[in-house]
RODO-2510 file (C-alpha; in nm, 4 decimals, decimal comma):
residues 368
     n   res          X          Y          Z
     1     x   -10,6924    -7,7977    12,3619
     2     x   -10,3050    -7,8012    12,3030
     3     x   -10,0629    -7,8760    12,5768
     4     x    -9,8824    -7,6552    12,8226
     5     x    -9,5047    -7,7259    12,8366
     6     x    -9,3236    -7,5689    13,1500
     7     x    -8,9370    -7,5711    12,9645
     8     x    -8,6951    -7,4879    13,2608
     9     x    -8,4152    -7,2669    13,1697
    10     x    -8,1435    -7,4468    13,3552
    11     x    -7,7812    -7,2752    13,4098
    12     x    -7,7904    -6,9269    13,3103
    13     x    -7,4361    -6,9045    13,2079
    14     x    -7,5027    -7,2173    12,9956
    15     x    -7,6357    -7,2865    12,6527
    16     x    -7,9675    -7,3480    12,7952
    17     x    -8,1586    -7,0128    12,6816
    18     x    -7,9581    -7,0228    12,3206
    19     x    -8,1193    -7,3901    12,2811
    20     x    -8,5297    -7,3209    12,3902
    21     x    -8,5200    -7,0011    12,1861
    22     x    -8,3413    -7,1466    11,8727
    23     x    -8,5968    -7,5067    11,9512
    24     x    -8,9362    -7,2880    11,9724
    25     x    -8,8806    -7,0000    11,7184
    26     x    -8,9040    -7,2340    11,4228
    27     x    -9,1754    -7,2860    11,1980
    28     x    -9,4657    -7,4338    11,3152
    29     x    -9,3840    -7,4998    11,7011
    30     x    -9,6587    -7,3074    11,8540
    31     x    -9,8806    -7,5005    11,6636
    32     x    -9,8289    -7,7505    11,8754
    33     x    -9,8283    -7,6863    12,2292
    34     x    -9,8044    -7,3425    12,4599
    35     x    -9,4391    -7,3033    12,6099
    36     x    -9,4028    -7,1647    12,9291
    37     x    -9,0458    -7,0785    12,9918
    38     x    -8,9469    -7,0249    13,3803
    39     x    -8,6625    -6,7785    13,3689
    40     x    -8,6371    -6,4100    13,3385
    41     x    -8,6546    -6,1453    13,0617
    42     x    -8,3648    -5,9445    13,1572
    43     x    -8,1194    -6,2771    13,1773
    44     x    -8,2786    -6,3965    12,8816
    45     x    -8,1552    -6,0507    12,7171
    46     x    -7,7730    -6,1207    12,7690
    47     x    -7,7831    -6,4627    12,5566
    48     x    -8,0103    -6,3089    12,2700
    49     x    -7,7526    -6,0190    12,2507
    50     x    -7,5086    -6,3045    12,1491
    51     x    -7,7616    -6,4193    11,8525
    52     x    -7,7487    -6,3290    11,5037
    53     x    -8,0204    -6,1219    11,3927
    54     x    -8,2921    -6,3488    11,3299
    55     x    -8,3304    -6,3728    11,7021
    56     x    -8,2969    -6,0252    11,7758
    57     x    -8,6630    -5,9273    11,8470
    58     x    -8,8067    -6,1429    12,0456
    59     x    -9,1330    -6,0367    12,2739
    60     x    -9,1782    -6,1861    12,5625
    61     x    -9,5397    -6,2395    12,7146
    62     x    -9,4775    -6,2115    13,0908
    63     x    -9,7048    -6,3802    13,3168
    64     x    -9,7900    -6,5298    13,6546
    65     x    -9,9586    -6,8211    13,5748
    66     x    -9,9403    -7,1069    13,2691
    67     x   -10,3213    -7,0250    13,2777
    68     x   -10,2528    -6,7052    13,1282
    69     x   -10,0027    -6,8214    12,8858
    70     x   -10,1137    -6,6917    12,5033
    71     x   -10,1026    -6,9404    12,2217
    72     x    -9,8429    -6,8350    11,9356
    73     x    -9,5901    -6,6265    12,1876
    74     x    -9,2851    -6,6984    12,3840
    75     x    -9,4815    -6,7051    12,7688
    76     x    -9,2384    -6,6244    13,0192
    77     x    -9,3135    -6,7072    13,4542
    78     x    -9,0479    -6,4980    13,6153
    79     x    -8,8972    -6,7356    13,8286
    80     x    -8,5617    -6,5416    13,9927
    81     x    -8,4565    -6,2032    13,9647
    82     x    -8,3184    -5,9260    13,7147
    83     x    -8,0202    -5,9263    13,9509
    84     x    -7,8357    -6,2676    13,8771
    85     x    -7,5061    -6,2120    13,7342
    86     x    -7,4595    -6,3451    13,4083
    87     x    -7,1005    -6,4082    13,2969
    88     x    -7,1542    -6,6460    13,0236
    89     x    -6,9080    -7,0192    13,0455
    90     x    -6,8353    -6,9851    13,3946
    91     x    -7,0441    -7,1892    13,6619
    92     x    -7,1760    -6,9876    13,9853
    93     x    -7,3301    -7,0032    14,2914
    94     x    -7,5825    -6,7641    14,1677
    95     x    -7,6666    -6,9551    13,8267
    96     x    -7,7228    -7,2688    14,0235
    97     x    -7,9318    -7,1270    14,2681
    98     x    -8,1470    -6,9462    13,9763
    99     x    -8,1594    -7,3145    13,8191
   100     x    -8,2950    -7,4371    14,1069
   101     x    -8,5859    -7,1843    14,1682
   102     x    -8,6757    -7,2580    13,7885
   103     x    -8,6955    -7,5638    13,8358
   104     x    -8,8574    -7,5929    14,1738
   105     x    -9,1692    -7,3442    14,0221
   106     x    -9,1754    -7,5352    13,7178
   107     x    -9,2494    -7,8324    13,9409
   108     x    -9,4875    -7,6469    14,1762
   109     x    -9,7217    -7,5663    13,8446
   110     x    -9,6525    -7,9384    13,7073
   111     x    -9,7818    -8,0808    14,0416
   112     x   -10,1116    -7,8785    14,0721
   113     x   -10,1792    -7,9562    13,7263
   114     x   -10,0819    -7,6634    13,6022
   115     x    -9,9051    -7,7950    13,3343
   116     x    -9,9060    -8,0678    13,1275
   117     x    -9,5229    -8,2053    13,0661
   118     x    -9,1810    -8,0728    13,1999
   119     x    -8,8882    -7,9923    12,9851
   120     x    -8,5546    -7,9034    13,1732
   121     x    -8,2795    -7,6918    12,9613
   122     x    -7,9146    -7,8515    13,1485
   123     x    -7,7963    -7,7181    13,4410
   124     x    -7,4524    -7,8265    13,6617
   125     x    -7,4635    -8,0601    13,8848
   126     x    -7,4226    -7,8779    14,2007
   127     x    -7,7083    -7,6758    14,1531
   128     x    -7,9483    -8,0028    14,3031
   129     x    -7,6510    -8,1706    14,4346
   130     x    -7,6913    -8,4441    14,1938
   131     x    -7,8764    -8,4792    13,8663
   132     x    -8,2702    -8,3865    13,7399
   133     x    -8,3536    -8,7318    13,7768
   134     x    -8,2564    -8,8596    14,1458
   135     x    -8,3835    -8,5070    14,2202
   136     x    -8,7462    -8,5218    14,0586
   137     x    -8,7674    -8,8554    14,1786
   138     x    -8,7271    -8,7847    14,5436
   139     x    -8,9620    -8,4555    14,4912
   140     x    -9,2425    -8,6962    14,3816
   141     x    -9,2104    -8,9540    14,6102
   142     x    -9,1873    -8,6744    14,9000
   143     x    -9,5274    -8,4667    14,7292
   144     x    -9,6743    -8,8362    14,7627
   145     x    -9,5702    -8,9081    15,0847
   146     x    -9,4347    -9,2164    15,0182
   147     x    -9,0674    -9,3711    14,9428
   148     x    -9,2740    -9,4005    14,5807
   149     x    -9,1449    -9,6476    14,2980
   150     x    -8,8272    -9,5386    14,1979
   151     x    -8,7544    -9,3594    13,8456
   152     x    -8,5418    -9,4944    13,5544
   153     x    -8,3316    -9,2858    13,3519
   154     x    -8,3024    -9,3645    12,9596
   155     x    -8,1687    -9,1857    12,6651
   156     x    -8,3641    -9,2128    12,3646
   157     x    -8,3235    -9,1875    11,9878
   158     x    -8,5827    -9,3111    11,7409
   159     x    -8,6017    -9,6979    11,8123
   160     x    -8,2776    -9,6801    12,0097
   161     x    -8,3524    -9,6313    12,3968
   162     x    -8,0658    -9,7075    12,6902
   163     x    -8,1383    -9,7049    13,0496
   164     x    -7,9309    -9,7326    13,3506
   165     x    -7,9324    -9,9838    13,6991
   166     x    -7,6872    -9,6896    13,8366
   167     x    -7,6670    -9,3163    13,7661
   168     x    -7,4729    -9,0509    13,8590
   169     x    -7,2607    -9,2450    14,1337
   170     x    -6,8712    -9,3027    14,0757
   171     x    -6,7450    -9,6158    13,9390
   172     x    -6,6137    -9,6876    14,2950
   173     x    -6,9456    -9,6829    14,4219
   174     x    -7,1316    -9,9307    14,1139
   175     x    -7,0612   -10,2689    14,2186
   176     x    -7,2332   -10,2363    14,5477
   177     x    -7,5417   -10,0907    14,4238
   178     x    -7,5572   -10,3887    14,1312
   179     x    -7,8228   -10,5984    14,2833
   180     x    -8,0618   -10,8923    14,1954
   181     x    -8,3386   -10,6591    14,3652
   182     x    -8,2187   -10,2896    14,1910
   183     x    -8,2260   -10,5107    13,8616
   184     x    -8,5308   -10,6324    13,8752
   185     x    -8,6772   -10,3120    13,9722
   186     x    -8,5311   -10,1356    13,7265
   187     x    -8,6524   -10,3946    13,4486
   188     x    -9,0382   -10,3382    13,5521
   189     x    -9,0172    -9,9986    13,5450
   190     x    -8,8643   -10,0183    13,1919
   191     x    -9,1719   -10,2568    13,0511
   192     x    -9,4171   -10,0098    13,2037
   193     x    -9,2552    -9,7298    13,0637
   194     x    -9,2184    -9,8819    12,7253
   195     x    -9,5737   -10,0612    12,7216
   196     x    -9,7466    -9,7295    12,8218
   197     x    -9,4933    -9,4025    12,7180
   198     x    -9,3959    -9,5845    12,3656
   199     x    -9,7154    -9,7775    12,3071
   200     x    -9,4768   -10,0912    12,2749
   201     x    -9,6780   -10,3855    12,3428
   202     x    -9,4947   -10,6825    12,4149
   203     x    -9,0594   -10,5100    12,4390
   204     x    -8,8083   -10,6775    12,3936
   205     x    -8,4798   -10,5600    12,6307
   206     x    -8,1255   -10,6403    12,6547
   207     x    -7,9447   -10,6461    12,9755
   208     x    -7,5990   -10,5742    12,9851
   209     x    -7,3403   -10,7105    13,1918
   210     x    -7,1033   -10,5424    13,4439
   211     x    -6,7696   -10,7139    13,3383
   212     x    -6,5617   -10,7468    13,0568
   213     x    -6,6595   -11,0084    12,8380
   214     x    -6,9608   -11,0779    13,0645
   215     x    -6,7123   -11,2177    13,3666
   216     x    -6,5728   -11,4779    13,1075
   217     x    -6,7590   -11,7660    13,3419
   218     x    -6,6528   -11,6002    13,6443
   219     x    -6,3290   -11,5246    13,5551
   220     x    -6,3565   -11,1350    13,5568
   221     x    -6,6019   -11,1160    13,8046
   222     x    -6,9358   -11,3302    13,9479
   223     x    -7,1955   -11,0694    13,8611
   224     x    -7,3231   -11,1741    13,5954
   225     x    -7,3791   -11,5441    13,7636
   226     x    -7,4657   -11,4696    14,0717
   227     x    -7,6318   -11,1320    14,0231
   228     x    -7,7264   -11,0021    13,6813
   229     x    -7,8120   -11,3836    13,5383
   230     x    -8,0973   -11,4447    13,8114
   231     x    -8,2591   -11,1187    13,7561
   232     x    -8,3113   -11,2216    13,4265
   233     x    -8,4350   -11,5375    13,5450
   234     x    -8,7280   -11,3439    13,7966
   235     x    -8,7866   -11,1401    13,4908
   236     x    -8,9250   -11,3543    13,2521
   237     x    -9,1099   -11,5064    13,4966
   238     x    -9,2857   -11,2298    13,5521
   239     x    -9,3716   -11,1891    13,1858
   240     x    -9,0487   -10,9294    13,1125
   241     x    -8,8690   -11,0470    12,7821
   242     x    -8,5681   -10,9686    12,8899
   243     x    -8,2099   -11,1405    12,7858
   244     x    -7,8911   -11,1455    12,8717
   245     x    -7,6275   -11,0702    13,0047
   246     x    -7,4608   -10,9424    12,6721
   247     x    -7,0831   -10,8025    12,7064
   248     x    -7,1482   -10,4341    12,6509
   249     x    -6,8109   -10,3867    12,4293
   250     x    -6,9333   -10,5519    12,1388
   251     x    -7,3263   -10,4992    12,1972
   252     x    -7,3253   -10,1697    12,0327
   253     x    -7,0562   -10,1917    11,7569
   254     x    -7,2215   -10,4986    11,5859
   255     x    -7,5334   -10,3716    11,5907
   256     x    -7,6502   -10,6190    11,7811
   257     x    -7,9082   -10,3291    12,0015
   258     x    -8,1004   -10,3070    11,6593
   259     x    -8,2522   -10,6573    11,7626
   260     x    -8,3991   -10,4846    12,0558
   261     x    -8,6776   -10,2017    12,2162
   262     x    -8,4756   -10,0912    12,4910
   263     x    -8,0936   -10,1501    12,6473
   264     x    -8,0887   -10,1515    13,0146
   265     x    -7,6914   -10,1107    13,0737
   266     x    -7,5361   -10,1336    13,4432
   267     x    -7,3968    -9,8008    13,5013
   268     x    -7,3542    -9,4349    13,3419
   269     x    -7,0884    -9,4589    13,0763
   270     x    -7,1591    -9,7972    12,9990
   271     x    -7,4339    -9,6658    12,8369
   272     x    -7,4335    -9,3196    12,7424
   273     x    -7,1327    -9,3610    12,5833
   274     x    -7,1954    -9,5749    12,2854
   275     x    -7,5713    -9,4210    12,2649
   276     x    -7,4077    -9,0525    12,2248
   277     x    -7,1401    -9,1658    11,9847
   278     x    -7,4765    -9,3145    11,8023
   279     x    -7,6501    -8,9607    11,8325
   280     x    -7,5515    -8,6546    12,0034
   281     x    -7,9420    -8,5050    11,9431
   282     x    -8,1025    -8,7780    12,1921
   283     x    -8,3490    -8,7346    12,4849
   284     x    -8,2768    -8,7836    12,8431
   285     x    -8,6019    -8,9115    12,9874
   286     x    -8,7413    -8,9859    13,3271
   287     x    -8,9624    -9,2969    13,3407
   288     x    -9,1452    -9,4182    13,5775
   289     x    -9,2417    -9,1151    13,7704
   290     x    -9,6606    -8,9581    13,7454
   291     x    -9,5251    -8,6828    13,5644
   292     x    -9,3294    -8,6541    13,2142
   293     x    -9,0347    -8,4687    13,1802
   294     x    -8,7827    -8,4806    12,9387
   295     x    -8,4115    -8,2961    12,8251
   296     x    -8,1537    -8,2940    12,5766
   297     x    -7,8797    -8,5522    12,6160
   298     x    -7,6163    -8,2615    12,6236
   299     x    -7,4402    -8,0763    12,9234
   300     x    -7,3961    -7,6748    12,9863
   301     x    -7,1658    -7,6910    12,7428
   302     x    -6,9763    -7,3913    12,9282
   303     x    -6,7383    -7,4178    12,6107
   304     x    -6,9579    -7,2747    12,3409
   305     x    -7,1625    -7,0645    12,5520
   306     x    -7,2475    -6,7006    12,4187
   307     x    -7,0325    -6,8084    12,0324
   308     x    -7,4235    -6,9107    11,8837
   309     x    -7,3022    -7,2495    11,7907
   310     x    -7,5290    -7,4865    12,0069
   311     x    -7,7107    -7,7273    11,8458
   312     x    -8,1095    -7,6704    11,9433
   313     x    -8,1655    -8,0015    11,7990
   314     x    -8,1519    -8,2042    12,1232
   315     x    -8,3926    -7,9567    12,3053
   316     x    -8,6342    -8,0162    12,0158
   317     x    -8,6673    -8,3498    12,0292
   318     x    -8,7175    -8,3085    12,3823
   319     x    -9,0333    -8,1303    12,3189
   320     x    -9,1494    -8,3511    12,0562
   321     x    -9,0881    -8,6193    12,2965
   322     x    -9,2793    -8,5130    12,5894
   323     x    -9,5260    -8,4467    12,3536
   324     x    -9,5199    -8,8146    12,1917
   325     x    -9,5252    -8,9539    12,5857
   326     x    -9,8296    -8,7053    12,6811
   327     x   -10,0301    -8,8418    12,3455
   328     x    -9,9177    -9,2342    12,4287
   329     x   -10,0038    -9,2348    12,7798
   330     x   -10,3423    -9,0712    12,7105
   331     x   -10,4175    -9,3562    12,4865
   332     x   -10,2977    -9,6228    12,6742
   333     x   -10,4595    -9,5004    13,0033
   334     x   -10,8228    -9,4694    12,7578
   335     x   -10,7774    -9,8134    12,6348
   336     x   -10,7397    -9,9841    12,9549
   337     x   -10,9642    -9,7595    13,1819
   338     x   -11,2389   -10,0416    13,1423
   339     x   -11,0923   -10,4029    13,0829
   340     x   -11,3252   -10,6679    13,0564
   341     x   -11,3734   -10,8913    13,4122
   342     x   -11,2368   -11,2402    13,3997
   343     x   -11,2135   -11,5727    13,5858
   344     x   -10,9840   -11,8426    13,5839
   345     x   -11,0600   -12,1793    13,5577
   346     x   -10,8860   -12,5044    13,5105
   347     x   -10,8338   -12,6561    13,1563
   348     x   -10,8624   -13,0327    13,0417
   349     x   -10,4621   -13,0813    13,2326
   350     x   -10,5686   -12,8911    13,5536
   351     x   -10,3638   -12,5774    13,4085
   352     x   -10,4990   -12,2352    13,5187
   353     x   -10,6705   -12,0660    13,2093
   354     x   -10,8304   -11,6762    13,1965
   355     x   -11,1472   -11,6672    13,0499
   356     x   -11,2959   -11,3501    13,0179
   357     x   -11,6563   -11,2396    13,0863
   358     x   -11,8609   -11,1413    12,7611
   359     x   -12,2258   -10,9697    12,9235
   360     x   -12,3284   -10,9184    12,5809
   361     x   -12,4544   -11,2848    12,5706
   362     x   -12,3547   -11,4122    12,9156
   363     x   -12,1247   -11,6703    12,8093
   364     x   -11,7700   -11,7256    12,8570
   365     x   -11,4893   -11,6362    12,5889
   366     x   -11,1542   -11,8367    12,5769
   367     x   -10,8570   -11,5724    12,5913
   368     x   -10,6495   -11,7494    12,3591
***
């Protein structure tokens, strides 16, 4: 049975419907999963116009439900009206408020199952009054009735993957919210995510520090003593290999993030700045939540909008990703459904040791 993929089409004066149509049309796509775009026909109609021809005919199959949705077409949930304005490049009221009711049916169908992954086409800002990830996050935790676990969010690029302690805050706001706790918090939920989304068994991550040259001993700041450094510390003794704190200037340009499975930097830019000068066709992911969704790394890109120069290969990766993720987790969740019972006992020095419990012959088998 292949995958349903609800693909949300974000700001509809940005390059959000140029990007899924260009991503899905080519070859061999719908052998993969079934898209279910949440958008509308008649908007959708103003950015093909801009197309070349190739993209000219395009029939959409209109339905109500993703149960409906046909394998090898372009399904399409009608999510606002014919009416919204489109005036291509220029941000709205109306295109934010259209963004939102994609992306708040997108979730609806996610949530009941639906729907198997979530990919969100960019919108602005103001539309959720922050970003897709503090707003899925609170949606969750809020559908679970509970404060829930927190989500991370990390770019990724082949074996290069960046998360963030801080999101979209300003820079005045970052040193407050750099804390020993919000560290560590952030670090489990990037093992989890890379143990069970990337199939990475034992990650290595890097931890970045907040000041220039890592505080320079205190210096240029204590954060990386008092705060960043003991994090690290509770870390590995939980079993996280994490290390650190690395001064984030030269981190990147050396190369030295090669040596690693995932970057956890302290705020926004300190992040997604060297990782997009490393690849503008990245995936914004949001780990740690029940649900996967994924993006490009890109903006609305206002500036290109309508001229049928945006680069679909962000969005496609994106889909390829949340495909990877659904396929990982799947096998991860399978191969630990049933883990073997153990006890512990004391060795020869008194030191705990797990011995787990083989009922095949009744005996006991080291875990060495």
């Amino acid at each position: 049975m292949k995958p349903i993929i609800a693909i949300t089409t974000g700001d509809t004066n940005g390059i959000g419907y140029e990007v899924i149509i260009k991503a899905l049309l080519e070859a061999h796509m719908f052998e993969l999963f079934k898209p279910v775009i949440y958008g509308n026909a008649a908007v959708a109609k103003h950015h093909i116009q801009t197309l070349g021809e190739y993209w000219r005919n395009i029939n959409w199959n209109t339905i109500e439900s993703p149960e409906q949705a046909k394998d090898g077409r372009l399904n399409l949930i009608v999510s606002y009206p014919d009416s919204v304005p489109v005036t291509l490049g220029v941000p709205s009221e109306e295109a934010n408020k259209a963004a939102k009711a994609s992306l708040d049916r997108a979730c609806k169908d996610l949530k009941e199952g639906k729907v198997h992954a979530l990919v969100t086409a960019p919108l602005n800002k103001e539309a959720l009054h922050g970003g897709h990830t503090e707003y899925l996050e609170k949606l969750m935790a809020k559908d679970e009735g509970t404060k829930g676990e927190g989500s991370l969010m990390m770019l990724c690029s082949g074996n290069l993957r960046v998360a963030l302690v801080c999101n979209h805050v300003s820079i005045a706001e970052i040193p407050a919210q750099i804390t020993e706790e919000r560290i560590l918090a952030k670090l489990n939920l990037l093992q989890r995510s890379l143990i069970r989304d990337f199939g990475l068994e034992k990650p290595r991550i890097a931890v970045l520090a907040l000041n220039p040259h890592a505080g320079d001993q205190g210096l240029l700041g204590k954060e990386e003593q008092e705060i960043i450094a003991p994090a690290i510390q509770k870390a590995n003794e939980q079993g996280i290999w994490a290390f650190g704190p690395y001064a984030a200037d030269g981190f990147f340009g050396t190369g030295h993030y090669k040596q690693f499975d995932a970057v956890l930097a302290m705020y926004h830019d300190q992040g997604l700045i060297p990782f997009k000068t490393l690849d503008m066709s990245g995936v914004n992911y949001t780990a740690g939540l029940s649900i996967v969704r994924t993006s490009p790394d890109h903006g609305t890109a206002y500036d290109i909008t309508g001229k049928d120069q945006a680069d679909e290969s962000s969005m496609r990766n994106a889909l390829f990703m949340a495909l990877d993720i659904l396929r990982a987790r799947a096998e991860y969740d399978e191969m630990t459904a049933n883990p073997l019972p153990f006890i512990e006992r004391a060795d020869t020095e008194g030191k705990p040791r797990r011995e787990f419990i083989d009922f095949k012959t009744t005996r006991y088998n080291d875990d060495k």
